[in-house]
N, CA, C and O atoms as a DFTB+ gen file, in Angstrom:
576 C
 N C O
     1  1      50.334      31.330     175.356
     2  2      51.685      31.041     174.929
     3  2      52.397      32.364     174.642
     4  3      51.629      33.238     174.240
     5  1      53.613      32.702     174.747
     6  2      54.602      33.842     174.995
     7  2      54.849      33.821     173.255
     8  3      54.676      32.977     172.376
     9  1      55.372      35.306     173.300
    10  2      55.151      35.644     171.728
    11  2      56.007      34.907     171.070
    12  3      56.566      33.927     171.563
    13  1      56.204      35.387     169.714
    14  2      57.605      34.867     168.820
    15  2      58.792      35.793     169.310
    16  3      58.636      36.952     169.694
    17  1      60.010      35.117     169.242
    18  2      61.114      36.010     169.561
    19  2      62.271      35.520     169.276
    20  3      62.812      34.537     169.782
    21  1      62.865      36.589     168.008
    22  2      64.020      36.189     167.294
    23  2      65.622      36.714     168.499
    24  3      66.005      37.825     168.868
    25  1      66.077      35.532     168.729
    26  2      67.243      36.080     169.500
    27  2      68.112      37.196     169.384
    28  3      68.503      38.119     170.097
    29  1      68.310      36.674     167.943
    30  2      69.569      36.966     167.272
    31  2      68.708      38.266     165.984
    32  3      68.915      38.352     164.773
    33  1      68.121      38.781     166.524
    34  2      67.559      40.256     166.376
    35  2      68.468      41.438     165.687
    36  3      68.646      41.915     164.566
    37  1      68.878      41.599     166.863
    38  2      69.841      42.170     167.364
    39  2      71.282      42.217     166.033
    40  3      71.806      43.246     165.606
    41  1      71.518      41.248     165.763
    42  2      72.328      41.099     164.819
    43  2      72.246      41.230     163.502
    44  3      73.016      41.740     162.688
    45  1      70.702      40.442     163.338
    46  2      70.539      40.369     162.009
    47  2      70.313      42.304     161.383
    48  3      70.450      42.662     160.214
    49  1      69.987      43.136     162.459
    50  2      69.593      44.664     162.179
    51  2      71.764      44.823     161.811
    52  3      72.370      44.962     160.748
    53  1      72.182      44.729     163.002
    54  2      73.720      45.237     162.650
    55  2      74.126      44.597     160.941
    56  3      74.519      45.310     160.018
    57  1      73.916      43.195     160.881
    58  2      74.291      43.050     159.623
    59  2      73.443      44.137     158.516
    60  3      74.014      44.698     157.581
    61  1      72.003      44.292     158.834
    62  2      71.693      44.878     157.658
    63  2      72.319      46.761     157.465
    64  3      72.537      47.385     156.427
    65  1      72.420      47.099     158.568
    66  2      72.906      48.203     158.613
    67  2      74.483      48.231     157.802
    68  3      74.871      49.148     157.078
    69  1      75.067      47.275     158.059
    70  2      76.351      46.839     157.544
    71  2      75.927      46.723     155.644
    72  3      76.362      47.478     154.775
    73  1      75.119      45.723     155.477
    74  2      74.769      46.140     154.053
    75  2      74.544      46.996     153.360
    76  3      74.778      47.181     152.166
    77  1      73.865      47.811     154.431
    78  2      73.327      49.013     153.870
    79  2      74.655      49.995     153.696
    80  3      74.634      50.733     152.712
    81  1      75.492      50.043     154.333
    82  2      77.097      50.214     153.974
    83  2      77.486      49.953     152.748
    84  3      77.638      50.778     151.847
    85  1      77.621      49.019     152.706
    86  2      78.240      48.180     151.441
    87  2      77.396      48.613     150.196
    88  3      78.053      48.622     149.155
    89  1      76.025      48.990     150.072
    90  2      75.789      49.244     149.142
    91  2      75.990      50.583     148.852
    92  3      76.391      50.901     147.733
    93  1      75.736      51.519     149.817
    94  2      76.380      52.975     149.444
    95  2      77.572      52.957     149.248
    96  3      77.852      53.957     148.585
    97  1      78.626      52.245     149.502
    98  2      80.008      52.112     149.437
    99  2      80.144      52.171     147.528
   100  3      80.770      52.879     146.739
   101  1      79.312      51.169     147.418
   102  2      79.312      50.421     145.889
   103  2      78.917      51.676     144.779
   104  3      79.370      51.955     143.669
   105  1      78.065      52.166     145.462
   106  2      77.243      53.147     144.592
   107  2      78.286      54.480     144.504
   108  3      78.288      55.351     143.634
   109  1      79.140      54.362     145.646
   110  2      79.398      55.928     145.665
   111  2      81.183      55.560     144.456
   112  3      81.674      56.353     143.653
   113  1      81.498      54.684     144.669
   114  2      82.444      53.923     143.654
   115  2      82.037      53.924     142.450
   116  3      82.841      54.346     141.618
   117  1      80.533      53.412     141.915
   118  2      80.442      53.526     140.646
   119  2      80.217      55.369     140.075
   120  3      80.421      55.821     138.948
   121  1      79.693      56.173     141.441
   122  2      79.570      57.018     140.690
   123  2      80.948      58.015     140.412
   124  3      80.955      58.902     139.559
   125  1      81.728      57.795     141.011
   126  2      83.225      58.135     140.460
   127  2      83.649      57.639     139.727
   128  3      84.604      58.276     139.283
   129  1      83.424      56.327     139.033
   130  2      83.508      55.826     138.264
   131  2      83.140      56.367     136.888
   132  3      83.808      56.750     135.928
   133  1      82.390      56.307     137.032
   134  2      81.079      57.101     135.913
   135  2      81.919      58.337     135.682
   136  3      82.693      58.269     134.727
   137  1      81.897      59.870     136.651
   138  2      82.246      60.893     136.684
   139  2      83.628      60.631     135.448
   140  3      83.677      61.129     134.323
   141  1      84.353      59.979     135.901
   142  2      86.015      59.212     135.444
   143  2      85.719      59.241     133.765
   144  3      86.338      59.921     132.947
   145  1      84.775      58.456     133.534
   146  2      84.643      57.802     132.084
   147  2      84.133      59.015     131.541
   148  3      84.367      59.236     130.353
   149  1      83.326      60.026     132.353
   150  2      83.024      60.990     131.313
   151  2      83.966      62.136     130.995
   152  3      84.083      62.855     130.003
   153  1      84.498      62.084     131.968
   154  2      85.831      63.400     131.750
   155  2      86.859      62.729     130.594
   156  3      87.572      63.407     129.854
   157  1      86.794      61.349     130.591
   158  2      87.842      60.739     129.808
   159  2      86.971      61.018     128.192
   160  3      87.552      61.145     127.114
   161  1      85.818      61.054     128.354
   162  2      85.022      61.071     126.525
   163  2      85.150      62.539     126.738
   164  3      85.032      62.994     125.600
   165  1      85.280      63.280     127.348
   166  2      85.084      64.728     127.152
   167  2      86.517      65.091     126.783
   168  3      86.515      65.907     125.861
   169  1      87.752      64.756     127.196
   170  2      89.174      64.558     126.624
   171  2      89.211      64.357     125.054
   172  3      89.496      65.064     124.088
   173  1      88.862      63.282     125.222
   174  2      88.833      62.480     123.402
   175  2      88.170      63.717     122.573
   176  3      88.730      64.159     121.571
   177  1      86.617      64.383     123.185
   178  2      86.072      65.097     122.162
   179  2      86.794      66.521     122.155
   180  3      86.224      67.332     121.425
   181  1      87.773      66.930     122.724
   182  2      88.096      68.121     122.774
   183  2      89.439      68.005     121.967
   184  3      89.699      68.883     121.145
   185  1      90.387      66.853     122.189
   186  2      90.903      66.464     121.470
   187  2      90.217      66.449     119.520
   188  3      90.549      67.237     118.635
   189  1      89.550      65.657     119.446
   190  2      89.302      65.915     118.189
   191  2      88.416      67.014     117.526
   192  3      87.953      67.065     116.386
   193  1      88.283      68.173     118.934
   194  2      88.201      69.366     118.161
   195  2      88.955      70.001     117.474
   196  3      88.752      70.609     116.424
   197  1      89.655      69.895     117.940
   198  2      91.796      70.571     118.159
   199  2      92.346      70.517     117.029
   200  3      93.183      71.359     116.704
   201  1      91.879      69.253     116.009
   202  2      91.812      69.264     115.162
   203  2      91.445      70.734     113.883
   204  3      92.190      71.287     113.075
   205  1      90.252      70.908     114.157
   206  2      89.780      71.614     113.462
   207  2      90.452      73.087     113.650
   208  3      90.719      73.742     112.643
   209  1      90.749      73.653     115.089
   210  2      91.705      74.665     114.873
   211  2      92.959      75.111     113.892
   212  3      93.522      76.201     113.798
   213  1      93.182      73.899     113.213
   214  2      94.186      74.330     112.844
   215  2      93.954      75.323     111.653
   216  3      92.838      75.215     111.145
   217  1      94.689      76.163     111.165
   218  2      94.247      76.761     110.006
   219  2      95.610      77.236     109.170
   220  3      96.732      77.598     109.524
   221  1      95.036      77.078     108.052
   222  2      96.024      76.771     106.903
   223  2      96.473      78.920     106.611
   224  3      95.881      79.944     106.954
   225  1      97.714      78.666     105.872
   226  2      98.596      80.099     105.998
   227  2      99.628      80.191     106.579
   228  3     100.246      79.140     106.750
   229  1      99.982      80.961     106.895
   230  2     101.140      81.964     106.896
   231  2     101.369      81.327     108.730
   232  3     102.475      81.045     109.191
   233  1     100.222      81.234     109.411
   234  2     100.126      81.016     110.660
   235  2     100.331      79.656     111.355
   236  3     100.695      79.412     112.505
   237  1     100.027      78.912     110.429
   238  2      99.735      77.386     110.504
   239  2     100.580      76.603     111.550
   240  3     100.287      75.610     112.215
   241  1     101.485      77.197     111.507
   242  2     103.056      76.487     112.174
   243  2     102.498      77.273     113.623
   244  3     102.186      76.527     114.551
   245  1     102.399      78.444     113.777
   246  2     102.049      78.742     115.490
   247  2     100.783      77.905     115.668
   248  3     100.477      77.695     116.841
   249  1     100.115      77.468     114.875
   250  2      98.557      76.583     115.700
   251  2      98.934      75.739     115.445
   252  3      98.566      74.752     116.081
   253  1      99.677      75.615     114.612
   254  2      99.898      73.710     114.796
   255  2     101.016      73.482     116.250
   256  3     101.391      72.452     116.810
   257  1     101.340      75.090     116.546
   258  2     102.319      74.020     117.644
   259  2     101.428      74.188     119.314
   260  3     101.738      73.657     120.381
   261  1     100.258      75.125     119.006
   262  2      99.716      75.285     119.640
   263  2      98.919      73.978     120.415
   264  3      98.813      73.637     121.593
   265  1      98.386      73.398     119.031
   266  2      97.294      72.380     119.054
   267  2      98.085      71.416     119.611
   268  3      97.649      70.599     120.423
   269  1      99.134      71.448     119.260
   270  2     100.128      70.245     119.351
   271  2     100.494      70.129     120.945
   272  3     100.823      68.996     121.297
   273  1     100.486      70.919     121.734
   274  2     100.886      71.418     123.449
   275  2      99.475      70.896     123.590
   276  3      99.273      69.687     123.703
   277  1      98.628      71.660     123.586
   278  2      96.978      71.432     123.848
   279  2      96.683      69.903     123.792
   280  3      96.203      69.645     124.895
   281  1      96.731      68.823     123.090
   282  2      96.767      67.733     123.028
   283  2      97.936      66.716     123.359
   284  3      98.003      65.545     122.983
   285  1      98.613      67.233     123.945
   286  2      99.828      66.212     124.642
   287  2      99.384      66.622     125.926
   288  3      99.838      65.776     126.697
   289  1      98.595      67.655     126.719
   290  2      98.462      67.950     127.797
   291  2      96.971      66.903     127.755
   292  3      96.979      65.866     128.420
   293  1      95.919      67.225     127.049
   294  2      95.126      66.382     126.680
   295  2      95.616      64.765     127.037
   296  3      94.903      64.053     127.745
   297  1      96.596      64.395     126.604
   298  2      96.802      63.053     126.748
   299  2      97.644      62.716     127.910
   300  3      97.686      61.578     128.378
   301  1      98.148      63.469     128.258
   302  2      98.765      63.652     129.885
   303  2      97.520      63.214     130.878
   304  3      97.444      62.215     131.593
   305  1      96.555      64.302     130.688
   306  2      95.587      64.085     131.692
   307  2      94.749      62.905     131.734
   308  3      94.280      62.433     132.770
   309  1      94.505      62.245     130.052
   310  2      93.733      61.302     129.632
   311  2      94.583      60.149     130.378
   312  3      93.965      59.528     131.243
   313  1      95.549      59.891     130.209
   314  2      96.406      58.856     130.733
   315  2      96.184      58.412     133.173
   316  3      96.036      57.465     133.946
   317  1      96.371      60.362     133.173
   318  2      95.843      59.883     134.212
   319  2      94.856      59.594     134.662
   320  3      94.926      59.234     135.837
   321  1      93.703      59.592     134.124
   322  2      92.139      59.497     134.201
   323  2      92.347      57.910     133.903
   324  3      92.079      57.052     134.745
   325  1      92.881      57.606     132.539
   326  2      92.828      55.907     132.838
   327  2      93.006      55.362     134.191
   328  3      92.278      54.563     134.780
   329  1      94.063      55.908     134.576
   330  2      95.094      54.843     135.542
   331  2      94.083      55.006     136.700
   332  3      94.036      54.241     137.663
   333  1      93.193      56.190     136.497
   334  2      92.536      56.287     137.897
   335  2      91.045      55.362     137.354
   336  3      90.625      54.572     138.200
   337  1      90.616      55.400     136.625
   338  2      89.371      54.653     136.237
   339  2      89.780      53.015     136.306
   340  3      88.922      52.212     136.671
   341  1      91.219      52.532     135.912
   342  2      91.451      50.972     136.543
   343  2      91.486      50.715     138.104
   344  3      90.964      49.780     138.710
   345  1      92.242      51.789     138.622
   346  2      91.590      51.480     140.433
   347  2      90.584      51.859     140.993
   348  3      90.432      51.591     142.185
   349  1      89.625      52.585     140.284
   350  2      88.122      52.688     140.485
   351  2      87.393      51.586     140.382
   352  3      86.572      51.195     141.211
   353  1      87.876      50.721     138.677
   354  2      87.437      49.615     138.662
   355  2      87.669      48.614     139.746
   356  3      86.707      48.197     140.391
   357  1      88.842      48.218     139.978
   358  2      89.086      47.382     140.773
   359  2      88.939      47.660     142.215
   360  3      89.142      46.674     142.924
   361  1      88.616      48.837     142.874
   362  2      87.949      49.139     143.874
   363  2      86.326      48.407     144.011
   364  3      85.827      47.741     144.917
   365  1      85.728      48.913     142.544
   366  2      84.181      48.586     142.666
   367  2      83.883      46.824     143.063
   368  3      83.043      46.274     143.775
   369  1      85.042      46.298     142.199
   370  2      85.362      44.619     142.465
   371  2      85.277      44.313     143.675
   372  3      84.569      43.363     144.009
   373  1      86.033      45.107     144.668
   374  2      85.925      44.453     145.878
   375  2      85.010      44.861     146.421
   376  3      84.472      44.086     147.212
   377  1      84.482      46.089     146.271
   378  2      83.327      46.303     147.063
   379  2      82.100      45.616     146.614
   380  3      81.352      45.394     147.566
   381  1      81.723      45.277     145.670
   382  2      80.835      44.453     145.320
   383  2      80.931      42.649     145.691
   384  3      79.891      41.997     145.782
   385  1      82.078      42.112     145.847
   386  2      82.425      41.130     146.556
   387  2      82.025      41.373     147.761
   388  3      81.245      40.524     148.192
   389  1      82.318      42.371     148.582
   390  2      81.989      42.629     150.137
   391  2      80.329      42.650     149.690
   392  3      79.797      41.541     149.725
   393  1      79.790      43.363     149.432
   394  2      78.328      43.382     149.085
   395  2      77.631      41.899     149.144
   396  3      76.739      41.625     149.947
   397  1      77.902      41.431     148.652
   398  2      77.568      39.898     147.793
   399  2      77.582      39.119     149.244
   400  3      76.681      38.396     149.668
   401  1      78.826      39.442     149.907
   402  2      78.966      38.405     151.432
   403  2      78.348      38.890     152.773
   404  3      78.504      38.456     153.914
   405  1      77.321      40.300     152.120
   406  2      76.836      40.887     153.181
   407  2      75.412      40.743     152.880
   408  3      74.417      40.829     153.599
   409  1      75.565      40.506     151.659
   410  2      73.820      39.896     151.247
   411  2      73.726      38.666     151.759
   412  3      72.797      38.585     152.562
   413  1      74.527      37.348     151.557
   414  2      74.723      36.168     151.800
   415  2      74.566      35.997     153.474
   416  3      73.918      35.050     153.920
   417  1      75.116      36.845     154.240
   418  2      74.702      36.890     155.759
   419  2      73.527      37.272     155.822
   420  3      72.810      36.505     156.464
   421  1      72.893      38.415     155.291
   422  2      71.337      38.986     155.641
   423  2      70.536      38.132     155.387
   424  3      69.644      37.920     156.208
   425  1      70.623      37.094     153.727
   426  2      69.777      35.697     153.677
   427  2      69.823      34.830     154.716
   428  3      68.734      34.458     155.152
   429  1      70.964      34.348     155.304
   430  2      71.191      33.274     155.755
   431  2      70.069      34.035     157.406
   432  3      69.035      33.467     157.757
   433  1      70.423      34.878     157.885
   434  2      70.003      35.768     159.136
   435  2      68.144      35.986     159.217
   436  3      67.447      36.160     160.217
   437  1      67.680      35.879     157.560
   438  2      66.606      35.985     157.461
   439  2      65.582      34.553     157.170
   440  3      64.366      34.414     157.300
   441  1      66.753      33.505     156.684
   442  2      66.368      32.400     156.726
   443  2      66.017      31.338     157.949
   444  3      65.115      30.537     158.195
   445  1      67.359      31.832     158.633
   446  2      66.846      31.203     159.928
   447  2      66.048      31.488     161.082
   448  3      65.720      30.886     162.104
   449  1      65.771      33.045     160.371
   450  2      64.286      33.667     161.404
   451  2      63.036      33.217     160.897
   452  3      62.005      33.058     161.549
   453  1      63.224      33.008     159.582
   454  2      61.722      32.091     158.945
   455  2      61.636      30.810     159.818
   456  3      60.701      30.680     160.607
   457  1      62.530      29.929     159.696
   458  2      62.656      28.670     159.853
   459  2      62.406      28.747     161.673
   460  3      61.998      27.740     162.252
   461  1      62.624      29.700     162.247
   462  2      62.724      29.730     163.930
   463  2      61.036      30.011     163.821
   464  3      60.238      29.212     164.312
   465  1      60.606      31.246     163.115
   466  2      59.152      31.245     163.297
   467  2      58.153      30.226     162.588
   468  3      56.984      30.405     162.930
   469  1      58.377      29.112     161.601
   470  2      57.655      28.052     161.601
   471  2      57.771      27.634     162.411
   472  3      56.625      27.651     162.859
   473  1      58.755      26.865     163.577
   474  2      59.046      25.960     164.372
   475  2      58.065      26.799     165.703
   476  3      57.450      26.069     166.480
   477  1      58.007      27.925     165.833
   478  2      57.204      28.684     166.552
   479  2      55.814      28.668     166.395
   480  3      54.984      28.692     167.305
   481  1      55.590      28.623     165.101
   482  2      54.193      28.050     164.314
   483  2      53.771      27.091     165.154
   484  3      52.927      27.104     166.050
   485  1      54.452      26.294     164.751
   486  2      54.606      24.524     164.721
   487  2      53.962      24.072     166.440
   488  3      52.908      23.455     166.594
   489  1      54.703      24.458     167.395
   490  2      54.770      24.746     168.354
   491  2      53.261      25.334     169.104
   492  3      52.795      25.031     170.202
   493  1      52.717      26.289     168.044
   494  2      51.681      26.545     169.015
   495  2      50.583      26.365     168.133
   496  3      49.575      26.987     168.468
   497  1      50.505      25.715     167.143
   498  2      49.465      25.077     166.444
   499  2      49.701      23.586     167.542
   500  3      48.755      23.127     168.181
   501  1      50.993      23.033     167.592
   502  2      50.581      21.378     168.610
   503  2      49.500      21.524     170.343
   504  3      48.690      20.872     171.001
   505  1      50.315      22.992     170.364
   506  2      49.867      23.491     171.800
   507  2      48.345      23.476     171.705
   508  3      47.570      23.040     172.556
   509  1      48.038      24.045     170.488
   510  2      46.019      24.511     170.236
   511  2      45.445      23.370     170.308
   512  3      44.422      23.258     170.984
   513  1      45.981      22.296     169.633
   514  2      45.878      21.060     169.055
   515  2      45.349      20.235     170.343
   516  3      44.271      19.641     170.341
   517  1      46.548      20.284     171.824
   518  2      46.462      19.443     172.789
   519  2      45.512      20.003     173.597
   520  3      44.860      19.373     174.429
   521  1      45.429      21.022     173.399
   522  2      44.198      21.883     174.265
   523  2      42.651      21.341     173.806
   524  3      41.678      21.034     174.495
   525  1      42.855      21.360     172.379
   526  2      41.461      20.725     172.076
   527  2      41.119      19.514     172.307
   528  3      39.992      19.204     172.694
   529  1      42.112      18.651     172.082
   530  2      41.840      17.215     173.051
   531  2      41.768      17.476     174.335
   532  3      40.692      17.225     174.877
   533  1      42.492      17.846     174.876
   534  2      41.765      18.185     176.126
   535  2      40.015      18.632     176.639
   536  3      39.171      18.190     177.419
   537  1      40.156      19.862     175.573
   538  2      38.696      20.252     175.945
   539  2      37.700      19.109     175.503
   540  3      36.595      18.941     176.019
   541  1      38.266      18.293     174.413
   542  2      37.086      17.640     173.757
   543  2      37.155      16.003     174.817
   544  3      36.395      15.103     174.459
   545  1      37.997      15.775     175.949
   546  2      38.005      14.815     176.771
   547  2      36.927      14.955     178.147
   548  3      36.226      14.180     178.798
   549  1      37.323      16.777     178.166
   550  2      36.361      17.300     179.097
   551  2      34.968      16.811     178.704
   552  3      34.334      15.865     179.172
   553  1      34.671      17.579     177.840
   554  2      32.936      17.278     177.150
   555  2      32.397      15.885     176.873
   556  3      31.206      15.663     176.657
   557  1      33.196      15.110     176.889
   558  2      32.960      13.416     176.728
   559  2      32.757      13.260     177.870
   560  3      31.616      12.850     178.083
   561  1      33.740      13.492     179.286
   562  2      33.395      13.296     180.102
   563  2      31.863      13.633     181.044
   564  3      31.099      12.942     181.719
   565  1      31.926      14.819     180.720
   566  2      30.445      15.282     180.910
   567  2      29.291      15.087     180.687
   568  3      28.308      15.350     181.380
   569  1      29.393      14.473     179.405
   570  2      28.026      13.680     179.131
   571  2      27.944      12.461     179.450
   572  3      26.881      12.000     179.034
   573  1      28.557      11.717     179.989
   574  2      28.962      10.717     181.054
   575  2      27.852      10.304     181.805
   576  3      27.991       9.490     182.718
């Protein structure tokens, strides 16, 4: 009997290659992501260093207006780091949706290659099966 042979081969490799997309896609999103959130805590903590510069005297008024530039630029940049960490987020959303429907094809692609190779099973376990009645019709006959 001729081997097992998945047709649709061929496809099920393109889809996984395609997943395999989607998950570097995902990964390379969260890690800008990530990068995003830490520049944004590294803002906040430099910010509440800024604080501590200030120093009391005669001077106070030039560092306080110092600190005061230094942390509106601080929050300039912080602001844009948000706005960019919400379309990071909502980037990762869709790419993880795409993910999810590229897993859902690779199951379905891997399910019905199971289900093709039982039926392939199936198939040549009946084949072994009729052969042995056969052989075992032969040998009846023979002792005949």
């Amino acid at each position: 009997m001729k081997k097992f042979s998945f047709r649709l081969e061929s496809v099920m490799k393109v889809r996984e290659t395609r997943k395999k997309l989607a998950e570097k896609a995902v990964s390379a999103t969260q890690t800008r992501l990530n990068k995003v959130v830490d520049e944004v805590q590294s803002i906040d903590h430099k910010r509440q260093q800024s604080f501590y510069f200030e120093r009391p005297g005669d001077e106070m008024t030039f560092w306080m207006g110092v600190c005061d530039s230094f942390r509106k630029r601080l929050n300039i940049e912080k602001d844009q780091l948000e706005a960019q960490r919400q379309k990071l987020e909502q980037q990762l959303q869709v790419e993880k949706k795409k993910l999810l429907v590229k897993l859902r094809e690779e199951k379905v692609m891997t399910t019905l290659k199971e289900s093709q190779f039982q039926d392939y099973l199936r198939e040549v376990d009946k084949a072994e099966q009729q052969e042995m009645e056969e052989l075992d019709i032969l040998k009846r006959g023979n002792k005949k």
